[in-house]
C-alpha positions as CSV (number, residue, x, y, z in Angstrom):
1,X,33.8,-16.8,-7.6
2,X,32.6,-18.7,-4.5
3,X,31.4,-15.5,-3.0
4,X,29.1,-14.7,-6.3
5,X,27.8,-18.8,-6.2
6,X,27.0,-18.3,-2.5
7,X,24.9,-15.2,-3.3
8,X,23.4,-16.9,-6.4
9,X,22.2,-19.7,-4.3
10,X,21.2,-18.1,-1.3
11,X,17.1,-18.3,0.0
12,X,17.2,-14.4,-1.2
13,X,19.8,-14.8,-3.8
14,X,18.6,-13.6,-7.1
15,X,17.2,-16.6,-8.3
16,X,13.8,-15.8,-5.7
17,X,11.2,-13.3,-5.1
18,X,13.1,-12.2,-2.0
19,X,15.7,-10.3,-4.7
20,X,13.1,-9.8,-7.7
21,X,10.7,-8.6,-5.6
22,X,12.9,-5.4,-3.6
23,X,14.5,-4.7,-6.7
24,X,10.9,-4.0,-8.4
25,X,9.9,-1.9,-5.8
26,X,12.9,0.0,-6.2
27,X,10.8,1.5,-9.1
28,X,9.0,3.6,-5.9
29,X,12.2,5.0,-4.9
30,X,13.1,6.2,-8.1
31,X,9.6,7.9,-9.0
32,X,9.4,9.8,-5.2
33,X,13.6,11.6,-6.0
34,X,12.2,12.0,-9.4
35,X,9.3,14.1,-7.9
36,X,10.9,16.0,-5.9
37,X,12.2,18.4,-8.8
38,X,8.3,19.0,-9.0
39,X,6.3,22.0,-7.4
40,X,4.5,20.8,-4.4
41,X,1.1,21.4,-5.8
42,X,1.5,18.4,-8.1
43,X,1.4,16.4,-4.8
44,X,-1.4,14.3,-3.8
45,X,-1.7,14.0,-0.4
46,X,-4.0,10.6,-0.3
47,X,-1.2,8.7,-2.9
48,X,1.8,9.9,-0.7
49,X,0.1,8.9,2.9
50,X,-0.4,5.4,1.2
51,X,2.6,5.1,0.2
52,X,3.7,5.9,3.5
53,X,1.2,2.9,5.5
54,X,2.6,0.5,2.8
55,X,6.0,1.2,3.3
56,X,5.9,1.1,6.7
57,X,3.9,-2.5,7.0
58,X,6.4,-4.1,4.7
59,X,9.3,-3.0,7.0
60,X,7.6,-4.9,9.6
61,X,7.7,-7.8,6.7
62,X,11.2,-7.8,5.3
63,X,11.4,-7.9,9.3
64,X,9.8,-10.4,10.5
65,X,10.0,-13.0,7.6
66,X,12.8,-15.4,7.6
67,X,15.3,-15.5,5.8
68,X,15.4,-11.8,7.1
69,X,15.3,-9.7,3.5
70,X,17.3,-6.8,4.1
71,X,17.2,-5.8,0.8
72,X,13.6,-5.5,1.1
73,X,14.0,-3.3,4.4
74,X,16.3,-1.1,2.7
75,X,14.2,-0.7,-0.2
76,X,10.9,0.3,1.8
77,X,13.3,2.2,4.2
78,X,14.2,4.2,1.4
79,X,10.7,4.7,0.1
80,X,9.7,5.5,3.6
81,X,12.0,8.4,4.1
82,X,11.1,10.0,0.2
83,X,7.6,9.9,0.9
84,X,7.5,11.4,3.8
85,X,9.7,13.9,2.3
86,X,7.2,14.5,-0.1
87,X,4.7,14.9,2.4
88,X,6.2,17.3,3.9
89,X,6.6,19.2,1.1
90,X,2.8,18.8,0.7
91,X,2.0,20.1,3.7
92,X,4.2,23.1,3.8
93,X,3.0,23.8,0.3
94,X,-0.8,23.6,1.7
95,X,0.3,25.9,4.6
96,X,0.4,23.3,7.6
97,X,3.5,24.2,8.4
98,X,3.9,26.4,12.1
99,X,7.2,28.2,10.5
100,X,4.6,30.0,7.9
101,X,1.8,30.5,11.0
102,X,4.1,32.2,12.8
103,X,5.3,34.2,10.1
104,X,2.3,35.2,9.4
105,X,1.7,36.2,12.9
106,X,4.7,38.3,13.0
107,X,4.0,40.2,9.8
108,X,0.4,40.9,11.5
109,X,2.1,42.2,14.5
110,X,4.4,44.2,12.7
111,X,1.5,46.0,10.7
112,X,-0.4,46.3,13.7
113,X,2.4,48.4,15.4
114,X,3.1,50.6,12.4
115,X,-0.6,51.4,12.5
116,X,-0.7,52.3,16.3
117,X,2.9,54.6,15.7
């Protein structure tokens, strides 16, 4: 019981922002797994890179600010990693990938020797 009225009246217990406010954003981290059952081309590129920037500059927040939130860190952590996940996906999808360039190169090569034999 002490432990749970510590928490509850801690500067990021859940009586402030500093709980409300990670446990919102949470919300991101469930919509980027729930996109990942989706094909690629459902992606946009511009959301997913902005998603990325704000992630990443909110790190630096939950950082810097004191009391440290490390709930917030963990939650933008989290985002951080699905997004870039995503964008990944995006960019194999789209063909940016160098595992599909040299694939391609190697099924050119392969047709040009069958044509020289």
């Amino acid at each position: 019981m002490a432990y749970f009225r510590a928490f509850w009246n801690s500067p990021v217990g859940p009586k402030t922002t500093h709980f409300w406010g990670p446990v919102a954003n949470l919300g991101f981290v469930v919509a980027g797994l729930a996109d990942m059952n989706k094909p690629p081309q459902m992606i946009s590129a511009n959301v997913t890179s902005v998603m990325c920037i704000y992630s990443a500059l909110y790190m630096r927040f939950a950082w810097m600010v004191r009391p440290r939130n490390y709930l917030l860190l963990a939650c933008h952590a989290s985002n951080e990693t699905v997004q870039l996940y995503q964008f990944c996906r995006w960019a194999n999808a789209r063909g940016y990938s160098s595992e599909k360039e040299d694939e391609a190169v190697s099924k050119q090569t392969d047709a040009d020797f069958a044509r020289n034999q």
